[in-house]
C-alpha positions, -999 to 999 in steps of 0.1 A, spaced: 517 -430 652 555 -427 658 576 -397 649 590 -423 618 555 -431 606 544 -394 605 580 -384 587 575 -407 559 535 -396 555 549 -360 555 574 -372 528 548 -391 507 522 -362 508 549 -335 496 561 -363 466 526 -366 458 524 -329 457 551 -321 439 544 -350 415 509 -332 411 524 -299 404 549 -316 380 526 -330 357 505 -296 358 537 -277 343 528 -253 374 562 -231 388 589 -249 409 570 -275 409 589 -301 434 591 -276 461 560 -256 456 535 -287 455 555 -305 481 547 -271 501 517 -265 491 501 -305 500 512 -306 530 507 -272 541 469 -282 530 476 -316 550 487 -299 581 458 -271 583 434 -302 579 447 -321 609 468 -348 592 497 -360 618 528 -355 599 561 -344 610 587 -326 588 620 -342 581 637 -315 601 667 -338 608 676 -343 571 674 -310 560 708 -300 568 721 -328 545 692 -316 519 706 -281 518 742 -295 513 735 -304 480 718 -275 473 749 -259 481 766 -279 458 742 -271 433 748 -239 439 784 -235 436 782 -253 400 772 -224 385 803 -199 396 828 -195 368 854 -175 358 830 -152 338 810 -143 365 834 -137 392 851 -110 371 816 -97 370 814 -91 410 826 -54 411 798 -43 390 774 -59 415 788 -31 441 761 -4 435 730 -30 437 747 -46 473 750 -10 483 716 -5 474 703 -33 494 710 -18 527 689 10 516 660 -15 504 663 -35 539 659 -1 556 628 14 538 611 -22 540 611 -22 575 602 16 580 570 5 558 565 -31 571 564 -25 607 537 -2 605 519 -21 582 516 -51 613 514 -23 639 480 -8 623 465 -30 604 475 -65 623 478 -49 659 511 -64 668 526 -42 693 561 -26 681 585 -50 690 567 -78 677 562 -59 649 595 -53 646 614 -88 643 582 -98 622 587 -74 593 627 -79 592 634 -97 560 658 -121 578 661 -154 585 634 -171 603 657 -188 634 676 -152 638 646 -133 642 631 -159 665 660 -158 687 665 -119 687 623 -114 697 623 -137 721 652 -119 740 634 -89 735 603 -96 749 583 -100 717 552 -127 709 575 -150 694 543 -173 678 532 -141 660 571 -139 644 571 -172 634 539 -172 614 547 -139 600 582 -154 594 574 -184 576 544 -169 557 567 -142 544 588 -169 528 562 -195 515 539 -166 501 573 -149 484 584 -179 469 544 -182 454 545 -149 443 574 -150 428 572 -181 409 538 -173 394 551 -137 384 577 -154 364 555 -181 349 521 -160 337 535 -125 340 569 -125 328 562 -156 305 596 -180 318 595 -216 320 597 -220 357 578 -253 353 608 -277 347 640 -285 366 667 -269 351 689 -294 360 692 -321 334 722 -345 340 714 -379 357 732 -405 377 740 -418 344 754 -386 329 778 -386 361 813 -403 362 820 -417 395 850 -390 399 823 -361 398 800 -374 419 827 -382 445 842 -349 440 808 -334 441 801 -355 480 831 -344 490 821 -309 485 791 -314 506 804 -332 532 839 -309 540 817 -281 530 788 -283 555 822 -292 584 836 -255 573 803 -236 576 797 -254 606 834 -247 613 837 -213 606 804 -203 621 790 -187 582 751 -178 580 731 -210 566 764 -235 569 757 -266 557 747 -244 528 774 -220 521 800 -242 530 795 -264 500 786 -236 478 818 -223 483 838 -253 485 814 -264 450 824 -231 436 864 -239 439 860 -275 424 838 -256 390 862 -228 391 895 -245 388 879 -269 363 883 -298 383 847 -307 378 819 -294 357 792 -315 366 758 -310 391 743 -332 413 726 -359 397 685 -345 390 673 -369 409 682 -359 442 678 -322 431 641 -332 428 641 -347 463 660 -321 478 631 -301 469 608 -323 480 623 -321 517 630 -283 517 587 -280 505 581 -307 529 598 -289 563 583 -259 550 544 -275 546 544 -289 583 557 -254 598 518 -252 596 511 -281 617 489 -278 648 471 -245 632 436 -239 626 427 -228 591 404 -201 606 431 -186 624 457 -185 595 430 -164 573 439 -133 588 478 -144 591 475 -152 554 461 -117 540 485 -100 568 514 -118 553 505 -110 518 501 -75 519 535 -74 540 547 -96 509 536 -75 484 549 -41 493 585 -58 499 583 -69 465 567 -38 446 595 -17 466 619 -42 454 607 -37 416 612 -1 419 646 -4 428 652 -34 402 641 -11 381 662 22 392 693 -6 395 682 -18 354 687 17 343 716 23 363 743 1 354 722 -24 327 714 -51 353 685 -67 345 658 -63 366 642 -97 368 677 -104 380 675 -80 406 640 -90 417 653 -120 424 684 -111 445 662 -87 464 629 -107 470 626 -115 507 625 -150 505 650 -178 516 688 -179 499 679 -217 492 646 -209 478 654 -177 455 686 -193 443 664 -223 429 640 -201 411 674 -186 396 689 -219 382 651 -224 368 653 -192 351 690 -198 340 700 -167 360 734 -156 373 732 -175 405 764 -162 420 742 -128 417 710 -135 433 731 -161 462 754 -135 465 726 -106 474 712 -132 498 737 -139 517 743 -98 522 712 -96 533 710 -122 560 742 -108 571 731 -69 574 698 -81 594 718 -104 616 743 -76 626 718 -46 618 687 -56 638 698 -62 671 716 -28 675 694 -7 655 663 -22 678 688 -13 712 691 20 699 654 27 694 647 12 725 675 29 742 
């Protein structure tokens, strides 16, 4: 089967997953069932092959999604965010000093390995950085990408049953037909010069802060106020669960078991310490703390800022927080790790 034939079987399985999880009223349910079918494909041997080479165009319109809910309201909000970003370093910083023991002792990673695995960074960066280090660079990317997919699970189902939000529909309601032609040119244009100035300009995640931003300046100066059309929201999820679901490809079940519960625990106590400080933040300066939980889960930007435009959060918030923390671990892990070593 060619690399074409196994794309589009990738692509059916995670429609008919997310379809699945759709009609189920389950959480996120375009991304999470199109994750969640074909990770279950992959580990059972079906040849599939993610649809890596769209994803960058997938994210755009994230982006653009993204940047459609900035307004003036919530920019003037921005300097009360200061104490929860300044927080945020210290969250990064006691997760690791937990984390990393946590895969030293109980999954007998040795330190450096260790290391780049517990960072709550992007999954390339960390990739990159081990492998210059010396680290077993298949142990971070399974810790890596478990980390997100079991975040994004956890934190969708805590929402849904715990907290009691409707996390089971798109939030995004306006279709092609609710869209003039001027938006939705407007809204492509924003993609397509976005993703050229994050590539440009070199940004963390560029083809999907680049149109956030450029998004953010078209809602902001009232030139447009409409989203992408819902259907390719759905899609876009479809993709981003898809390329996620065939990370898995080429492993065994039996060896992800132990992967799996590793990942969890490592999942958990991120996200309990990230309660407590959602909580400390909540009391602090009125913040809500299912806000904050979402701003400091360690998940993907893409992924978390979706689960906010499901709850009707303040997205600028939660993408905002993401985007800080990618940053601090791109700049912070490298020298922090030459230090120790040194």
């Amino acid at each position: 089967m060619g690399d074409i034939a196994r794309i589009a079987v990738a692509i059916a399985v995670g429609a008919a997953g997310g379809t699945l999880f759709y009609a189920l009223s389950l959480p996120l349910p375009w991304m999470l069932g199109a994750l969640t079918a074909t990770m279950m494909a992959s580990l059972a041997g079906l040849r599939m092959k993610g649809p890596v080479r769209i994803r960058a165009a997938v994210v755009a319109v994230i982006g653009v999604l993204l940047g459609a809910n900035f307004t003036p309201d919530l920019i003037s909000q921005a300097l009360d965010w200061a104490v929860s970003l300044v927080l945020l370093a210290v969250y990064l910083l006691a997760s690791i000093l937990l984390v990393m023991p946590w895969y030293q002792r109980i999954g007998g990673f040795d330190a450096v390995t260790a290391y780049f695995a517990g960072m709550p960074g992007g999954l390339s960066e960390m990739i990159e950085l081990g492998e210059a280090a010396g680290a077993d660079v298949p142990r971070i990317i399974l810790a890596q990408s478990l980390r997100i997919v079991t975040t994004i699970a956890l934190i969708a189902i805590w929402f849904r049953w715990v907290q009691g939000y409707d996390v089971g529909r798109n939030a995004v309601q306006g279709g092609f037909a609710d869209i003039s032609w001027t938006d939705l040119g407007l809204l492509a244009l924003a993609a397509l010069l976005g993703s050229w100035l994050g590539l440009r300009l070199r940004l963390p995640a560029p083809t999907l802060l680049g149109p956030m931003i450029v998004s953010a300046a078209l809602h902001l100066t009232d030139l447009t106020r409409s989203a992408p059309p819902v259907e390719i929201v759905i899609a876009a999820q479809i993709i981003l669960g898809t390329v996620l679901g065939c990370r898995f490809q080429g492993l065994r079940a039996r060896a992800l078991v132990p992967a799996v519960g590793l990942s969890l625990g490592a999942t958990v106590i991120m996200l309990a310490l990230a309660l407590c400080f959602a909580l400390v933040i909540e009391a602090a300066t009125g913040q809500s703390a299912e806000q904050v939980l979402l701003a400091y889960a360690p998940g993907g930007l893409t992924e978390m800022s979706l689960i906010a435009i499901a709850l009707h959060a303040e997205v600028a918030f939660v993408a905002l927080h993401h985007v800080v923390r990618i940053l601090l671990v791109i700049l912070a892990a490298p020298l922090a790790f030459r230090r120790w070593k040194g």
